[in-house]
C-alpha positions in Angstrom: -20.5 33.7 -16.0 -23.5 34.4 -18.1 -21.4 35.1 -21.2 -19.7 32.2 -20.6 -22.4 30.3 -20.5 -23.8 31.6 -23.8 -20.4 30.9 -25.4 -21.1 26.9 -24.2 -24.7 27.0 -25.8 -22.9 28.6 -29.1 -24.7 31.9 -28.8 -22.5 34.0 -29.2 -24.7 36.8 -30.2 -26.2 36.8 -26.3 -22.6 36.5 -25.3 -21.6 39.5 -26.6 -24.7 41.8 -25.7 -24.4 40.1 -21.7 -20.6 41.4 -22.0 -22.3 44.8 -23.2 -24.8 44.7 -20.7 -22.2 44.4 -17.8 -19.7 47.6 -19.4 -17.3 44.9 -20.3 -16.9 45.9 -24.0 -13.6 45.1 -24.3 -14.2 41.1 -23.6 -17.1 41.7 -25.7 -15.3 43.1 -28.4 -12.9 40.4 -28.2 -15.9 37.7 -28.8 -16.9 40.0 -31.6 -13.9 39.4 -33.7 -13.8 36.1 -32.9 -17.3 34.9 -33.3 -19.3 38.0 -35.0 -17.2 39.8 -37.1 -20.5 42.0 -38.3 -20.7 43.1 -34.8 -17.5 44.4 -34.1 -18.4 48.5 -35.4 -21.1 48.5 -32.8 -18.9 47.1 -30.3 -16.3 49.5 -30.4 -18.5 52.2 -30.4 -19.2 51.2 -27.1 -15.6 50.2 -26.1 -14.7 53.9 -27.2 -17.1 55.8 -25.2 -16.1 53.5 -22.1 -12.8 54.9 -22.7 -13.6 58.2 -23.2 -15.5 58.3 -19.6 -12.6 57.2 -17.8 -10.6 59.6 -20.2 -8.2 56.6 -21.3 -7.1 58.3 -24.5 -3.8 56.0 -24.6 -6.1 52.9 -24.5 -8.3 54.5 -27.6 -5.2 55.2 -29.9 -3.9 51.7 -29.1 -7.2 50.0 -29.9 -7.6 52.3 -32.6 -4.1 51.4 -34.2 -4.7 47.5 -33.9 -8.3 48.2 -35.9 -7.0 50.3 -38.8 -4.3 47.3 -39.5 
C-alpha cells in the first residue's frame, strides 16, 4: 500500500525502494522498467539473489532471457 501510494504522489523512486524494502523485487523491478529505467541493474541484482535463496533457478533463466532481448 505504501508503494502504491508513492506511485499516486509520482515518486516512483520511493516506490521502488518501499517494494525493495518489503523483498518484493519483482513488483519493484516491474516499476523500474516502467518508471526508472536507470534503476532497473540494481533491481535485478536484488530480484536475483531473492531467487537464488529460494533456489528458483528456472525463474532466474526466464527473467534473465526476457532482459538480454
Amino acid at each position: 500500500m505504501s508503494a502504491a501510494s508513492h506511485l499516486s504522489l509520482s515518486d516512483s523512486k520511493a516506490a521502488i525502494q518501499k517494494l525493495l524494502l518489503a523483498n518484493q523485487p519483482e513488483f519493484a523491478y516491474a516499476l523500474a522498467k516502467e518508471f526508472m529505467v536507470e534503476a532497473v541493474d540494481q533491481v535485478l541484482v536484488m530480484l536475483f539473489k531473492k531467487t537464488e535463496v529460494f533456489q528458483m533457478m528456472s525463474l532466474t533463466n526466464t527473467i534473465l532471457s526476457h532482459v538480454t532481448n
